[in-house]
C-alpha positions in Angstrom: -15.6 -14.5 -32.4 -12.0 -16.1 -32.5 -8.2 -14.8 -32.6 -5.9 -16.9 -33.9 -8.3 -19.6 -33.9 -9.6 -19.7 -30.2 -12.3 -18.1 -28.9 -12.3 -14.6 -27.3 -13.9 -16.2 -24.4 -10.7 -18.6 -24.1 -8.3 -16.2 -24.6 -9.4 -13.8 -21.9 -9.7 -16.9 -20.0 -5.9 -17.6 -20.5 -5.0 -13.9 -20.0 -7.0 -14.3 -16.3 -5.0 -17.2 -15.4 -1.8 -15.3 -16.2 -2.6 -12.4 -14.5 -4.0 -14.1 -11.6 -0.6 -16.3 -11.2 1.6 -13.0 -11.4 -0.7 -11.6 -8.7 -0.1 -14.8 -6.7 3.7 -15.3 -7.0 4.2 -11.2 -6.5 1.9 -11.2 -3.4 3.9 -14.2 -1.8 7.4 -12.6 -3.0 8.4 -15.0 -5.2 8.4 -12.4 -7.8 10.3 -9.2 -6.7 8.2 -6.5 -7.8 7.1 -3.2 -6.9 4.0 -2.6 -4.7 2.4 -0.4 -7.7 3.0 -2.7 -10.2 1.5 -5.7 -8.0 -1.5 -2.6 -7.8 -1.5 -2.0 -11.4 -1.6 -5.6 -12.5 -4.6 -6.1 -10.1 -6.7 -3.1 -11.8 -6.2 -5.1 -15.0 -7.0 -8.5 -14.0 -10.2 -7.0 -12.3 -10.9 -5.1 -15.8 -10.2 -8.2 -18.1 -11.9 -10.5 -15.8 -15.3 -8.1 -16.2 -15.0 -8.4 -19.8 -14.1 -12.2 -20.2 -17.5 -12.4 -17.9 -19.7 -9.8 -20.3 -18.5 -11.8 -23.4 -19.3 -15.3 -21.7 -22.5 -14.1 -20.8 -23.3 -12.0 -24.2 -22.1 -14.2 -26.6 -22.7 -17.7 -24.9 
């Protein structure tokens, strides 16, 4: 399965790294955010980084 010509596997992948740096940068306050949305983000990265792990190991 691809979007936009990369794998779904790769793009999660990407969308983990991203996620993971916000989390870093806003739990060192480098980013000023709000503690919720620091909470929020961290709920999603644990979500998509279940699914980038399913699909690896599904579709792999």
């Amino acid at each position: 399965m691809t979007i936009f010509g990369l794998s779904i596997i790769a793009v999660t992948g990407i969308i983990n790294f991203l996620l993971l740096l916000f989390q870093l940068l806003s739990g060192l306050h480098v980013l000023k955010v709000k503690i919720q949305i620091h909470k929020t983000v961290g709920k999603v990265l644990f979500v998509v980084a279940c699914l980038h792990g399913l699909i690896a190991i599904v579709f792999h």
